[in-house]
N, C-alpha and C positions, 0 to 999 in steps of 0.2 A: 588616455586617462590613467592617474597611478594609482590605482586601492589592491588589496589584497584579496584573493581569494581561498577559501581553504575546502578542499572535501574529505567530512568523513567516513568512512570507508567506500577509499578511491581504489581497493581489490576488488570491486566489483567491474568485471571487464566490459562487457556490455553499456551498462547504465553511467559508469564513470567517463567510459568513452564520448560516449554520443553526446551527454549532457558538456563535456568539455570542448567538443567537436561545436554543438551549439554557439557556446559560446564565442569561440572562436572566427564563427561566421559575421561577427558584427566589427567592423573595422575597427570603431572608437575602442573596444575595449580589447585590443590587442595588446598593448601596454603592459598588463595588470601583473601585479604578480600571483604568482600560485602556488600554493603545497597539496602535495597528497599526504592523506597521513591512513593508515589501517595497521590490524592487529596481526598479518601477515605480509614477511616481509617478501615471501617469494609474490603472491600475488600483486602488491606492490611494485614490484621490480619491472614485474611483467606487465601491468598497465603504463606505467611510467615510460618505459621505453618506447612504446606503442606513439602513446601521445607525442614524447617528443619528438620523435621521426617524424611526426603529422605537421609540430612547429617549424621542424628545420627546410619538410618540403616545403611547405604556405612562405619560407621564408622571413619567419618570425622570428626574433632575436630570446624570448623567454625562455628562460630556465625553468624546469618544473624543480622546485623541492622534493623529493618525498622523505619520510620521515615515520617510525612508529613513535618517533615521540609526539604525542596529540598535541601537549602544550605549547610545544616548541612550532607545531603545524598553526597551532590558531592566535599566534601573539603578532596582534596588529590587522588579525582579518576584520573585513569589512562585510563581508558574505561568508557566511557558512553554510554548505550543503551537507545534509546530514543522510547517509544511504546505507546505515548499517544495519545487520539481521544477529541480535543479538542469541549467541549460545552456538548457533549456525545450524548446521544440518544436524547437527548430535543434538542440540535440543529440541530442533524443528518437530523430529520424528517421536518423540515423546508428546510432542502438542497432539499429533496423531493416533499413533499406534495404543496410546493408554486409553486415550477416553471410547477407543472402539471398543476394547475390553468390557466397558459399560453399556454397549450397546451407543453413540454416541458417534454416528458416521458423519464426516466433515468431507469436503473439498478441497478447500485452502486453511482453514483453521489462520487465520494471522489478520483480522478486523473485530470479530463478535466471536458467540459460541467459547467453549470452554478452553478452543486452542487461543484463539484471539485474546484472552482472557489472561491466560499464565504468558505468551507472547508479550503481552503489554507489563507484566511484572518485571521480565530481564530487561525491555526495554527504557520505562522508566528509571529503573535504579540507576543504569549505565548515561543514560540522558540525563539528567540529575548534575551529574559528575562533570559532562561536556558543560554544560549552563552553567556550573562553577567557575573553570576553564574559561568560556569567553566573557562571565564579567570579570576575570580577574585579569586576562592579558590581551582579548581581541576588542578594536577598535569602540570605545563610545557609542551606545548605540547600534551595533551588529545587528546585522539579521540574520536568522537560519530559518534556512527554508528544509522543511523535512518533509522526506521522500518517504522516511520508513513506516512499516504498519505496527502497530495499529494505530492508524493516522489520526484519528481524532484524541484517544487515550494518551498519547505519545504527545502533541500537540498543549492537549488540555493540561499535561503535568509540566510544559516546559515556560508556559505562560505567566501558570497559574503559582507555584512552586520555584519553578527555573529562574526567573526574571529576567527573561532574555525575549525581545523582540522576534516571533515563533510565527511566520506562517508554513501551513499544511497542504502539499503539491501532490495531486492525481490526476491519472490521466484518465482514470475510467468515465470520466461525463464525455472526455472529446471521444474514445471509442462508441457510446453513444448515440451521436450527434451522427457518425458515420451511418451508423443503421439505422437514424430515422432518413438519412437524406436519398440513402438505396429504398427506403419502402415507400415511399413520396415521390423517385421517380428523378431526384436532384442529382446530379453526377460529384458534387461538391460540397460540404457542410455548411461552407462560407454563405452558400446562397440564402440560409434560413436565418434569420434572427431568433437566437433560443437562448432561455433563460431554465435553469435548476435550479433549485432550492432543497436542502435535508440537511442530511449527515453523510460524512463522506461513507461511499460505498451503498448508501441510504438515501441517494438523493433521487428527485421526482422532476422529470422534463414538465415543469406549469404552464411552459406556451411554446409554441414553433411556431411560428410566422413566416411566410415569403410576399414578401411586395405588402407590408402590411397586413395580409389575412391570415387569422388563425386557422391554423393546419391541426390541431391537437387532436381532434374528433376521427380524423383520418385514419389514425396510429394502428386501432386497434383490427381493423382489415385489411390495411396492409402489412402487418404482420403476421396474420392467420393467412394471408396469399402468397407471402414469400417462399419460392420453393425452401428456402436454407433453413432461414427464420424460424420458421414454424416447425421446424425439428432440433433447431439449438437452441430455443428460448423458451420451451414449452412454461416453466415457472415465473418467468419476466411478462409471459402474454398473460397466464391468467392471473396474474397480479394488477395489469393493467386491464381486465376484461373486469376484476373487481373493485378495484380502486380509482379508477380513470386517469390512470398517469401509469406512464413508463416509467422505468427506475431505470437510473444509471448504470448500476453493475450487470454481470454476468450471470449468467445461470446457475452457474454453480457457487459463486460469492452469496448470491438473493438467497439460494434455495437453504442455507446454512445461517441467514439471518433470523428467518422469521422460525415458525414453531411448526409448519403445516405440511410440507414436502421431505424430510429425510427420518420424522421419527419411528416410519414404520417399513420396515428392512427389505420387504416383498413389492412394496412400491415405489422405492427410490426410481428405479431402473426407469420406472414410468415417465418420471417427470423428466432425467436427466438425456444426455446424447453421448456417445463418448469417440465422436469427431475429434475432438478435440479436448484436454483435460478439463478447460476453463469452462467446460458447460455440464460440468457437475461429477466427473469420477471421483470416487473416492479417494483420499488421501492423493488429487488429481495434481495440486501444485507442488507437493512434497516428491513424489516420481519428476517432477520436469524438474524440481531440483538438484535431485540426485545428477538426472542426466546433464544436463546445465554442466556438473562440476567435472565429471568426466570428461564432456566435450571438453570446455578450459585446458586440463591439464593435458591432453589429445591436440590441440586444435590451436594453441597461440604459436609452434612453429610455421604452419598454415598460414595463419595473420599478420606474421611477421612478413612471410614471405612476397605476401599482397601489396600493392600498390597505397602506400599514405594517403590518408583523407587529403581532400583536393575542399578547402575552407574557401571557395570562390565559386564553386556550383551549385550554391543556392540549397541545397540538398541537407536543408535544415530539420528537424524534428519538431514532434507537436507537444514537448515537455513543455512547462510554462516555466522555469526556473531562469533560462537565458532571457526571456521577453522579459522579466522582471527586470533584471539586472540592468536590461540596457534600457528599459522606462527610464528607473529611476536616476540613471546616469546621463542618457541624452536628453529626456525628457520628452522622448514620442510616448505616446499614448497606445497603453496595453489593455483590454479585456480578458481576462479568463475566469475559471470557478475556482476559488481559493478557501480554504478550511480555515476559519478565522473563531475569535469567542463570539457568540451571540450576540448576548446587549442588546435586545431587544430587536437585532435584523430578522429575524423570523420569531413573529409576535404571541404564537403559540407552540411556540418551545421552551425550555426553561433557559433565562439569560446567561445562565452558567453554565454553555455546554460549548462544544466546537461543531460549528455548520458550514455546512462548503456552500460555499452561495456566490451569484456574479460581487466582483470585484473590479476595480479601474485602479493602473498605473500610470504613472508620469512623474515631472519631474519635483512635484509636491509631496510625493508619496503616494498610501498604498488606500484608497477609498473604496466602503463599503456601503452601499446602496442598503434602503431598507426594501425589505423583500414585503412585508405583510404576512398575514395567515397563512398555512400551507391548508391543502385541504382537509377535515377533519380527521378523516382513515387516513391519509398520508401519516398525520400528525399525532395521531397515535400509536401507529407503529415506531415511529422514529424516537417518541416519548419513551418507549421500553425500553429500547437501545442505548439513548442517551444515560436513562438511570442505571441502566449495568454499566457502563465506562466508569459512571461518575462513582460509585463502589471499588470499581478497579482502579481506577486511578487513585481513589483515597485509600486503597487498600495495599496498593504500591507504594503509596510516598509514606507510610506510617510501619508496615511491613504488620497488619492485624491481619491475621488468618480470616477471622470471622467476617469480615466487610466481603473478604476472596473468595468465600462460600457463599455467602448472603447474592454477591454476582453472578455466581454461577448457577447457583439457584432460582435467580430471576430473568436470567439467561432462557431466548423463547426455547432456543430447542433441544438443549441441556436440561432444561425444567420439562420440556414433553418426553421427555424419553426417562427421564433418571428421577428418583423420589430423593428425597432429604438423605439418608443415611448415605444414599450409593454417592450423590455430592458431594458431602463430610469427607466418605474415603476416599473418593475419587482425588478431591484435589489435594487431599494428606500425599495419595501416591507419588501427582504430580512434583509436589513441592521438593518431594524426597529426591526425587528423578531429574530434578532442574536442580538441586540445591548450592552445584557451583555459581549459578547467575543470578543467586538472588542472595545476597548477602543482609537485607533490610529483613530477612525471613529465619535470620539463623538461628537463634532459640525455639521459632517452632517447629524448624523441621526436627532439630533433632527432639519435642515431644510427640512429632508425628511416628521419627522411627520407634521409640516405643513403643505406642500404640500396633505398632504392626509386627512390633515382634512377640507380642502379647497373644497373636494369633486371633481367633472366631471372627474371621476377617470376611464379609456379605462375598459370596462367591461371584465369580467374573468369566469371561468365555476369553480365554488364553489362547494366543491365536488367532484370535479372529479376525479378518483382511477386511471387513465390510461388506455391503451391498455389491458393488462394484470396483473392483479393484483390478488394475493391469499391469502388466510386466514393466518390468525398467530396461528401458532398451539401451542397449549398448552406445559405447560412444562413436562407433563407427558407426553405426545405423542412423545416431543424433546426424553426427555431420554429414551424412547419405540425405537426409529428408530435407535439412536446413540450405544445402548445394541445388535441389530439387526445386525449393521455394524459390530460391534464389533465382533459378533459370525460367520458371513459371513468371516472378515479376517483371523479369525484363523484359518476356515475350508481350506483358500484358501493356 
């Protein structure tokens, strides 16, 4: 099959890989052509070569492109993957380290909450610019499937704004699905029939089924019996112990959603584990990002030296982005949860939001089931949520200050911890601190830097690391733990 593909920011070594490795596992679309395109060329260079070695072993005749020129990357694609982190680490740590200043402890900061919030600022302006780009030179009707966060913000400005054919790819309901089928007793996910419905990162398991019978009821004791469980999920269990539904996300994603688990400093520790970042350390994704980047520049003579992806050992991944691709090309029939607009698929949410909910591929196209009502409390929570994106996102595509505070504002747990004024400054500070990736913002920032040079400025705790926070470990220690996994999976 000959269409094009294009990924943008294919420097990401990991996620570019695997997802192009996916692809590759489906014979029909060996064909294809491909570009990488990203804002660095060294990382570039060094994914690039990667993959190609992987084609030349599989004995696949394609050329990779790559390319920092983006338009020259997407003129004639038919697929656009979109996997960038706009600002990168130099903004990331501003989405952090400032709002803790306020009292204002995150996890991951990059879906909700006040990092989520300026994160979705750099990324719609930057997204904006790509939806230019492919309606002006990638194939009639393209699709981009976006990977970056904040997934539904991001999504909702490329749809709605963009006028580009935009669906929204996570994988956190399939992580999920893995831990109802370990508390159920399943060795396999496949074996349940399960359905979500929300917002991405906000979504709610409605039914688990096996052989027919609903299992949902079960959920909530075998997750209190789990020896793991029930020390890494402590805010996911009692969300479901109050709400009667699982959520999709992680402990430490949920615990940063709602208003009730990080606004008081002495009892983060309670709720969170710090096994691992993702079940709630503070500033817990921004530390594995740091290390991430160290491994990288440490670790690709390492990966050079490894043996090429072998595309004939089945040893596929659980991203949905290649199942897409080759629905809609061969025309088998794909299920997964896809972050799509509303329209009335979840009947008490507002129809102008983005909701990740079951969806079916083939060779028709992309069908969305109607889901019905979530349950009441589900649907209120998510209700909060959605109208902070929907401020964000209009507060992004217009570049109004006042919509970006008014979100942050009504943001659950930026509003539990922060009153109106420390908001006003907080996100003046931000803007100032971001103000290279936000161009739609540049007459306010520079009234914000007035305002602060003017001084009587609400005082702030300078320095301050959070509730919980842990060292950044070296890139030799990274690749120590990652070699350790490694030898632990294969044993397993």
């Amino acid at each position: 099959m000959a269409f094009k593909l294009t990924i943008i920011g294919a420097g990401s070594l990991t996620f570019a890989r695997t997802l192009f490795s996916d692809i590759m596992h489906v014979p029909e679309l060996r064909g294809l052509e491909v570009s990488f395109t990203d804002i660095s060329q060294q990382n570039l260079d060094m994914v690039t070569q990667l993959c190609q070695r992987d084609l030349e072993a599989n004995g696949i005749p394609t050329k990779i492109h790559a390319t920092t020129d983006r338009r020259e990357a997407l003129r004639g694609a038919r697929y656009i993957v979109n996997c960038v982190r706009i600002g990168g680490l130099e903004a990331f740590e501003t989405d952090i380290d400032i709002p803790l200043k306020y009292g204002v402890d995150q996890c991951v900061g990059d879906t909700l909450c006040i990092g989520g919030i300026m994160y979705g600022q750099r990324g719609i302006a930057a997204l904006l610019d790509f939806c230019k780009d492919i309606r002006e030179v990638a194939e009639p009707g393209a699709l981009l499937l976006n990977y970056s966060n904040p997934m539904a913000m991001l999504t909702w400005a490329c749809i709605k704004y963009g006028g580009v054919r935009t669906i929204g790819l996570c994988h956190g309901e399939i992580h999920g699905e893995m831990q109802i089928a370990k508390v159920l007793g399943f060795k396999d996910r496949h074996e349940l029939d399960i359905i979500c419905a929300g917002l991405n990162h906000q979504t709610w398991y409605l039914s688990v089924k096996h052989n027919g019978e609903e299992l949902r009821d079960k959920l909530l004791e075998g997750f209190e019996k789990h020896e793991t469980f029930r020390q890494t999920e402590k805010v996911r269990i009692d969300v479901l112990r109050r709400f009667g539904r699982y959520s999709t996300e992680s402990n430490g994603h949920l615990s940063e959603y709602v208003a009730w688990y990080r606004k008081r400093p002495d009892e983060i520790e309670k709720w969170i584990d710090l096994s691992s970042w993702i079940n709630g350390e503070t500033g817990g994704y921004l530390r594995e990002t740091r290390e991430n980047r160290n491994w990288f520049e440490t670790e690709f003579p390492k990966l050079l030296a490894e043996p090429p992806k072998d595309y004939t050992n089945g040893e596929r991944s659980s991203e949905h982005g290649s199942y897409i691709i080759e629905a809609l090309e061969t025309g088998r029939t794909y299920r997964g949860h896809f972050n799509v607009m509303n329209s009335g698929t979840i009947t008490n949410l507002p129809d102008e939001c983005i909701v990740e909910v079951p969806c079916y591929v083939d060779g028709n196209g992309i069908s969305v089931p109607k889901v019905g009502d979530l349950p009441l409390g589900c649907a209120a929570v998510c209700s909060q949520s959605a109208w902070v994106q929907r401020l964000a996102v209009e507060a992004a595509v217009s570049g109004d200050a006042e919509l970006l505070k008014q979100a942050a504002l009504m943001d659950p747990l930026t509003g539990a911890v922060c009153n109106p004024p420390e908001i006003w400054q907080m996100v003046d500070e931000m803007l100032i601190a971001q103000a290279e990736w936000l161009p739609q913002y540049r007459e306010v920032i520079e009234a914000a830097k007035a305002r602060f040079a003017q001084g009587n400025l609400i005082p702030t705790r300078e320095g301050y690391r959070g509730a919980v926070r842990q060292r950044v470990k070296t890139a030799e220690e990274v690749s120590a733990e990652r070699r350790e996994r490694e030898e632990r999976h294969k044993k397993e």
